[in-house]
VEXSE-290246 format. One record per residue: residue number from 0; chain; y, x, z of N, C-alpha, C in turn. Coordinates in steps of 0.2 Angstrom, whole numbers, plus 2048, in hexadecimal, padded with zeros to 3 digits. Layout:
N
DRENMI  nr kette  ny  nx  nz cay cax caz  cy  cx  cz
DRENMI NUM     A   Y   X   Z   Y   X   Z   Y   X   Z
...
//
This chain:
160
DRENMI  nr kette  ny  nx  nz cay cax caz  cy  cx  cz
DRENMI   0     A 755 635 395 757 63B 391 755 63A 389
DRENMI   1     A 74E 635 387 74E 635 382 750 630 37E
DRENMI   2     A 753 62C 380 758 627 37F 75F 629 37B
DRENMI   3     A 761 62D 380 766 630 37F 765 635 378
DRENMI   4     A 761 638 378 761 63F 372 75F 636 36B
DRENMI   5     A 75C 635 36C 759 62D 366 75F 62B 365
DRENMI   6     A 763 629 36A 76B 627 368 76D 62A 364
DRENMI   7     A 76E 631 367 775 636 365 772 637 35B
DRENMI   8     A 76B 637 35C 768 63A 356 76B 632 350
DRENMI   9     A 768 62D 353 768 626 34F 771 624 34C
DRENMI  10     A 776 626 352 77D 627 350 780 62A 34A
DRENMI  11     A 77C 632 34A 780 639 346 77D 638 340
DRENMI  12     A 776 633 340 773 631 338 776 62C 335
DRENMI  13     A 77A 625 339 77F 621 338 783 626 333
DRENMI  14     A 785 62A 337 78D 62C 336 78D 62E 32F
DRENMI  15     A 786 632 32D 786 638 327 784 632 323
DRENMI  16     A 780 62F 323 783 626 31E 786 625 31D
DRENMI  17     A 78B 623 320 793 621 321 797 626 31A
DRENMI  18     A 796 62E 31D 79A 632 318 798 633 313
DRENMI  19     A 791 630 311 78F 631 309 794 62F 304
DRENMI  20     A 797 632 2FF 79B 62F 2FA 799 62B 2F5
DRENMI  21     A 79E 626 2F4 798 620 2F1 79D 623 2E8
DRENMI  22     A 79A 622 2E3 79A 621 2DE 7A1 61F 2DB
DRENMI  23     A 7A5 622 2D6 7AB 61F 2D7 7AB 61A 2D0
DRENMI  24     A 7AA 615 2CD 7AA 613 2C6 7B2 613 2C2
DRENMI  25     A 7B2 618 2C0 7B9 619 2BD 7BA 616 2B4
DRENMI  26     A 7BC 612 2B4 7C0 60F 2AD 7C4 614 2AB
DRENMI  27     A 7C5 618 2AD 7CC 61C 2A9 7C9 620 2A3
DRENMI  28     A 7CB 61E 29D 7CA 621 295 7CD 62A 297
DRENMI  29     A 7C6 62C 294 7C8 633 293 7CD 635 28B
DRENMI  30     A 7CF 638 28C 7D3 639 287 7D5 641 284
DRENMI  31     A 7D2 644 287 7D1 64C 284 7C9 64D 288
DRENMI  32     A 7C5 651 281 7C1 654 282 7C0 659 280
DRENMI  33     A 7BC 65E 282 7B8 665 281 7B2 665 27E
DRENMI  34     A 7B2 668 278 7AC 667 270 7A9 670 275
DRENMI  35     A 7A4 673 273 7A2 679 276 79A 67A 271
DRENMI  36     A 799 67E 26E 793 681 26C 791 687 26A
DRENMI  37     A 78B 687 265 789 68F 263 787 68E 25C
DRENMI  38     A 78A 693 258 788 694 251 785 699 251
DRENMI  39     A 77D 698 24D 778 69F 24C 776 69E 246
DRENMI  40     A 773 6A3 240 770 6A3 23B 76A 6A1 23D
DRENMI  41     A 766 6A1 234 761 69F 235 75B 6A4 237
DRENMI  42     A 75C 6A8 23A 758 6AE 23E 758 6AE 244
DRENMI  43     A 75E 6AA 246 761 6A7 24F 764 6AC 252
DRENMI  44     A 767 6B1 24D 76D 6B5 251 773 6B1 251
DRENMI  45     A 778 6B4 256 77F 6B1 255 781 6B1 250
DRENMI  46     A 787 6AD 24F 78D 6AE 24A 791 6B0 24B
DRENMI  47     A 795 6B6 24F 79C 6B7 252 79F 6B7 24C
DRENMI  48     A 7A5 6B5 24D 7AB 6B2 248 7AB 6AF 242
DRENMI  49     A 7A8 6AA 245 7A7 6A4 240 7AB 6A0 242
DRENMI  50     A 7B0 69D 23C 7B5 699 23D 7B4 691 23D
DRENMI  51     A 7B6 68C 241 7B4 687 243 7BA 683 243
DRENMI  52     A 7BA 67C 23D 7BF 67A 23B 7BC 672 242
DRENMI  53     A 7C0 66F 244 7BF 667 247 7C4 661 245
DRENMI  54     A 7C2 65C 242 7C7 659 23E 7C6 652 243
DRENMI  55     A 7CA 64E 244 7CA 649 245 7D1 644 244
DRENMI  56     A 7D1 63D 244 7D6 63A 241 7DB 63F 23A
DRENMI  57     A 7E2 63F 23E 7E6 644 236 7E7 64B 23C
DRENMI  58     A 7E4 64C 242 7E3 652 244 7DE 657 240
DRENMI  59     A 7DE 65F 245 7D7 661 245 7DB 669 249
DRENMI  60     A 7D4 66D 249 7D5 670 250 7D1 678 24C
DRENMI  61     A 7D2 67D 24C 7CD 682 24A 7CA 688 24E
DRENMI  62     A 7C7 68A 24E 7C7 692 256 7C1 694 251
DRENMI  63     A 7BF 69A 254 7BB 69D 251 7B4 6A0 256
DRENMI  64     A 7AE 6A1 257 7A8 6A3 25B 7A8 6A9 25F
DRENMI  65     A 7A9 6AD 264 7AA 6B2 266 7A2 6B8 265
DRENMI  66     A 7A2 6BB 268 79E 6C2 266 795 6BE 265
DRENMI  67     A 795 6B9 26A 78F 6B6 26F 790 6B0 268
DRENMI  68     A 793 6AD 263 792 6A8 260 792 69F 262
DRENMI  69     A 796 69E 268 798 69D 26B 7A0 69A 26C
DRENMI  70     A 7A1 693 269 7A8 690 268 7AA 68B 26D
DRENMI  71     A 7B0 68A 26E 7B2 685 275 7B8 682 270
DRENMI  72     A 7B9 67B 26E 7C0 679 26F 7C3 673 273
DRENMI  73     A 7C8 675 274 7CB 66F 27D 7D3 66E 278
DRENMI  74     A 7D1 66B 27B 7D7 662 279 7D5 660 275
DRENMI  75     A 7CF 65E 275 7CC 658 26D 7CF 651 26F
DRENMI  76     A 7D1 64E 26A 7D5 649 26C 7D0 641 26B
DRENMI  77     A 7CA 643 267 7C5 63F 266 7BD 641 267
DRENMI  78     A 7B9 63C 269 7B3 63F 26B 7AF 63D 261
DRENMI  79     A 7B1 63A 25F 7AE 63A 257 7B3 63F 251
DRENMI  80     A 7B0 644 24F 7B3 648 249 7B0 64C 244
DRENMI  81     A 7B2 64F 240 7AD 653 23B 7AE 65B 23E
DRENMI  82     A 7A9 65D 23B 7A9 666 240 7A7 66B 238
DRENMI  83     A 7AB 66E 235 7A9 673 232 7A8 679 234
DRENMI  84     A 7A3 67E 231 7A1 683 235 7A1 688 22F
DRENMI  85     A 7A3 68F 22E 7A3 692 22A 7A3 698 22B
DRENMI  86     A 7A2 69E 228 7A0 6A5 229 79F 6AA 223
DRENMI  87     A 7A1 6AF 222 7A1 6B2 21B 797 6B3 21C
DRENMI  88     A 795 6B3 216 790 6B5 215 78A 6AE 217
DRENMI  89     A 78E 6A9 219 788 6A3 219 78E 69C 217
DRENMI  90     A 78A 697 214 789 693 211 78F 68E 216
DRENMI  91     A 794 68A 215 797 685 21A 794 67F 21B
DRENMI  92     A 793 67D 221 790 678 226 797 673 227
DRENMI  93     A 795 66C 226 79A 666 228 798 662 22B
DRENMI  94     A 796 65F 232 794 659 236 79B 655 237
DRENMI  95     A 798 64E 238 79C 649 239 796 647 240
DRENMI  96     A 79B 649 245 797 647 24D 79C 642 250
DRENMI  97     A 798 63D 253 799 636 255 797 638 25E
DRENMI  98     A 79C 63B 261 799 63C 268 79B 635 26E
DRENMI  99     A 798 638 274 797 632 279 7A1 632 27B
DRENMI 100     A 7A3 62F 27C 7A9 62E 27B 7AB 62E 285
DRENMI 101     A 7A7 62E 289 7A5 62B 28F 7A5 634 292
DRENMI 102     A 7A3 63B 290 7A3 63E 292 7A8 643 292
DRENMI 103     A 7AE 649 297 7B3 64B 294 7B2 652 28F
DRENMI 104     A 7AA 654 290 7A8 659 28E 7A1 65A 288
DRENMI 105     A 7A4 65A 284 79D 659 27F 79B 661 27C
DRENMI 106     A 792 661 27E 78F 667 27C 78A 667 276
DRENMI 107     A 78B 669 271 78B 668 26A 782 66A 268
DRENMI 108     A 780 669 265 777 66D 263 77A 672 25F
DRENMI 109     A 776 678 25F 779 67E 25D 77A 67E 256
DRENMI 110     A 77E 682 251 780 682 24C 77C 687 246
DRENMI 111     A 777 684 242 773 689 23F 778 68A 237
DRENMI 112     A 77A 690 236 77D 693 22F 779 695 22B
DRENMI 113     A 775 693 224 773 696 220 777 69B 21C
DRENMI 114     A 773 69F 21A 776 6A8 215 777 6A2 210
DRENMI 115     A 77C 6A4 20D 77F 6A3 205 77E 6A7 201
DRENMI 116     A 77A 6A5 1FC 774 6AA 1F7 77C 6AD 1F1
DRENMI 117     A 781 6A8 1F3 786 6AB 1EC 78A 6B0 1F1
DRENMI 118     A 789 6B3 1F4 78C 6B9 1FA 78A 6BE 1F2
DRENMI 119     A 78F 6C4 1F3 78C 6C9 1EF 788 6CC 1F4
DRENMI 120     A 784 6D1 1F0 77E 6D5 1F1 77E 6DB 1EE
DRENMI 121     A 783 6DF 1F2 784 6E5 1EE 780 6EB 1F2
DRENMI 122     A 780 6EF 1EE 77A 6F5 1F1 77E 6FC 1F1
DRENMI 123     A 785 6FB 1EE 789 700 1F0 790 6FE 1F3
DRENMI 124     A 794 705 1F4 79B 700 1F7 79E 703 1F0
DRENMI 125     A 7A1 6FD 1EE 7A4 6FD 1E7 7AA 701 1E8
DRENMI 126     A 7AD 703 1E3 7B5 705 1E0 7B7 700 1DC
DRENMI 127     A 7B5 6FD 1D7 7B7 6F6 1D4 7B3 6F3 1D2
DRENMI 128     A 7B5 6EC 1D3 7B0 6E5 1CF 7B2 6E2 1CA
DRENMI 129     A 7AC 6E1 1C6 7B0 6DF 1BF 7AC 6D4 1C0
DRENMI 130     A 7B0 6D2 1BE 7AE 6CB 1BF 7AF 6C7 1BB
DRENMI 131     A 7AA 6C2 1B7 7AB 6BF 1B0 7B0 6BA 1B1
DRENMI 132     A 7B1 6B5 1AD 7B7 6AF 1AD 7B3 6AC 1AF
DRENMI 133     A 7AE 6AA 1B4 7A9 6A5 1B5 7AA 6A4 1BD
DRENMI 134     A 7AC 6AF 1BF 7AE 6AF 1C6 7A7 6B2 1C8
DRENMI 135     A 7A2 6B3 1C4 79D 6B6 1C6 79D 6BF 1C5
DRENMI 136     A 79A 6C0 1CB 79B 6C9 1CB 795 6CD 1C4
DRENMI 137     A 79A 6CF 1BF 795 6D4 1BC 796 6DB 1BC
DRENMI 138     A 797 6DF 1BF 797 6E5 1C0 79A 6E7 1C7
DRENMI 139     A 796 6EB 1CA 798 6EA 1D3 79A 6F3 1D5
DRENMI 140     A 79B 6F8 1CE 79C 6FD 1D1 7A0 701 1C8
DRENMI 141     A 7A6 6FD 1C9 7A6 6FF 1C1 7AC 705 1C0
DRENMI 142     A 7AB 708 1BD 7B0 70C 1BF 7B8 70A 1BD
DRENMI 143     A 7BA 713 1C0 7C1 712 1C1 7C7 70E 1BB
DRENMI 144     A 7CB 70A 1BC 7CF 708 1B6 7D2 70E 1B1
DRENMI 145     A 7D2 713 1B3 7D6 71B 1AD 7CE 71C 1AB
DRENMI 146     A 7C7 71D 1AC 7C3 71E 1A9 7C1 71A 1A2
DRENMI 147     A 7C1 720 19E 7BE 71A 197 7B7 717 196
DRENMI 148     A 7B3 717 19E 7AD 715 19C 7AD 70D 19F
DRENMI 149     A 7B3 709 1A3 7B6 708 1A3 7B7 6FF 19B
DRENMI 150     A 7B9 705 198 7BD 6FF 191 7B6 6FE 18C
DRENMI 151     A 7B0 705 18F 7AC 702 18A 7A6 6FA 18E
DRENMI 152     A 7A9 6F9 195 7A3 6F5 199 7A6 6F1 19A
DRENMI 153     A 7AF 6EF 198 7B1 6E8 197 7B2 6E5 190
DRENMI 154     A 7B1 6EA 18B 7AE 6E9 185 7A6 6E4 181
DRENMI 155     A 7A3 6E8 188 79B 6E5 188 79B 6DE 188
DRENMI 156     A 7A0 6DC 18F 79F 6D5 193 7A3 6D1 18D
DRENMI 157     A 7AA 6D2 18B 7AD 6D1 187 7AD 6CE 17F
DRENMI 158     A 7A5 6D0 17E 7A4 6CF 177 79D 6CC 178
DRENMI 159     A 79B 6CC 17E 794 6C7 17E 794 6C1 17E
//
């Protein structure tokens, strides 16, 4: 009888050998990929709605980060391209990524945004901005266009 159980046992271990899957080496070029990552300031909060340009060859592709900071694009048609990242209130980022070409799914190192120190800074919510020929903001709460105090504070800017 213990022959028989040694057999039956020595057979069933055959067999789950036998069905192990072997490895398939597949030559076939990927040809669309999925870019995926996370864009966070430099405090390591999210970014949600951060707009994300992807350029490759004379293509490119754009989506923007959802609540979580967090971007996905699908059909990239190259695993090497340049990745711009941008956001009101920080500073725009440009990578040129050389990815492994061999994978269909490429997951990106997260995307740090610094603040842009030229963001305005204002400390009230304006009615109107007065802004020199330079483009620089000088007056961030200036009054209304019918008041005459008004003609005497683009007078100032105007003669300095």
């Amino acid at each position: 009888m213990r022959w028989v159980l040694l057999l039956l046992f020595a057979t069933s271990v055959d067999e789950l050998i036998a069905q192990t899957p072997q490895a398939v080496n597949s030559t076939t070029p990927i040809t669309s990929w999925e870019v995926s990552g996370i864009v966070f300031d430099s405090t390591r909060n999210s970014v949600p709605g951060a707009t994300l340009v992807l350029k490759y060859g004379t293509d490119s592709l754009s989506t923007s980060t959802n609540e979580d900071g967090i971007f996905v694009f699908k059909g990239v048609q190259s695993a090497t391209f340049y990745l711009t990242v941008s956001s009101l209130g920080y500073k725009p980022i440009t990578y040129h990524l050389l990815n492994d070409d061999r994978a269909s799914k490429i997951i990106l190192d997260p995307v740090m945004l610094l603040p842009d120190s030229r963001m305005l800074a204002l400390t009230t919510i304006p009615r109107y901005l007065i802004f020199n020929k330079k483009g620089t903001l000088v007056f961030d709460n200036a009054p209304a266009p019918n008041n005459p105090e008004l003609k005497k504070i683009l007078d100032d800017y105007i003669n300095e």
